[in-house]
C-alpha positions in Angstrom: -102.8 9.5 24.9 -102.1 6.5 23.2 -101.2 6.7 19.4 -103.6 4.2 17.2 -102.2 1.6 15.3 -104.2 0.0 12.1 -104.0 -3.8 11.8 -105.4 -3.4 8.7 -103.1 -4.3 5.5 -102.6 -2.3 2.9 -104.9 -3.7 -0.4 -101.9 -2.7 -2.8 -98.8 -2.4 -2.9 -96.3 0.6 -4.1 -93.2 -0.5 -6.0 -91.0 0.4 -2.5 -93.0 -2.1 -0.7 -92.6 -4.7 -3.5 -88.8 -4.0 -4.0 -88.5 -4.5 0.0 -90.5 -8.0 -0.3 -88.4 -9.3 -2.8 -85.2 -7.9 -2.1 -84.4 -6.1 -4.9 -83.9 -2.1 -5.9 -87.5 -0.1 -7.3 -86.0 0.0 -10.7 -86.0 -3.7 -10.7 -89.5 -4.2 -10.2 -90.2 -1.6 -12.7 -87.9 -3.5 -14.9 -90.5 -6.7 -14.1 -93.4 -4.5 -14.8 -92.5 -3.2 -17.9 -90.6 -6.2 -19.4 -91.2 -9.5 -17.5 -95.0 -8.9 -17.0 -95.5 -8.3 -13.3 -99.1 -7.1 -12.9 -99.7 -3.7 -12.0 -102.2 -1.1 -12.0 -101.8 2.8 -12.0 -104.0 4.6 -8.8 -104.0 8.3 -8.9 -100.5 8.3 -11.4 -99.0 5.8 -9.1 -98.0 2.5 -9.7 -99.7 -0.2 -7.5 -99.9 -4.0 -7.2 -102.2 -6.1 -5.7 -100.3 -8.4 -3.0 -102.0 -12.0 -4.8 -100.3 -10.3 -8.4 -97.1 -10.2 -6.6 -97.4 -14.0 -5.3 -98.8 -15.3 -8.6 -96.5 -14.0 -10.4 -93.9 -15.1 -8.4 -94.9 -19.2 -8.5 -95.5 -18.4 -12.2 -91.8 -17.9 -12.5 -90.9 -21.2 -10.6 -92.8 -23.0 -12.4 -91.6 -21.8 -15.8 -88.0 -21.7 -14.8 -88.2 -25.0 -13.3 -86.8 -23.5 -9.6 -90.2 -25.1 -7.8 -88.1 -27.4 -5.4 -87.8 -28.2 -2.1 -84.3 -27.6 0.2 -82.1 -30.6 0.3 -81.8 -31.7 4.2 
């Protein structure tokens, strides 16, 4: 019998998946949530965020630190 496998995405994220999409450690992105105002919300005592948060925030820090630029060829 063949195991199932869901291609259904997960709607939020927890802080190990974050850390492991932007290549950092889980205190990190707890040091983003709680100091550098990475959205997240708290779903049955533990700490979630919505994939789109993640991106946002992301381009919102390009933008502000003026790293939106292309590779030089």
């Amino acid at each position: 019998m063949r195991k199932r496998t869901s291609s259904i995405q997960p709607l939020l994220l927890s802080v190990s998946d974050a850390a492991t999409l932007l290549g950092v450690c889980r205190q990190t992105v707890y040091t983003y949530i709680y100091h550098e105002g990475l959205p997240s919300i708290t779903v049955g005592g533990i700490r979630r965020i919505h994939p789109a948060s993640l991106e946002k925030w992301i381009l919102e820090r390009e933008t502000a630190y003026g790293r939106h630029t292309t590779r030089a060829s």
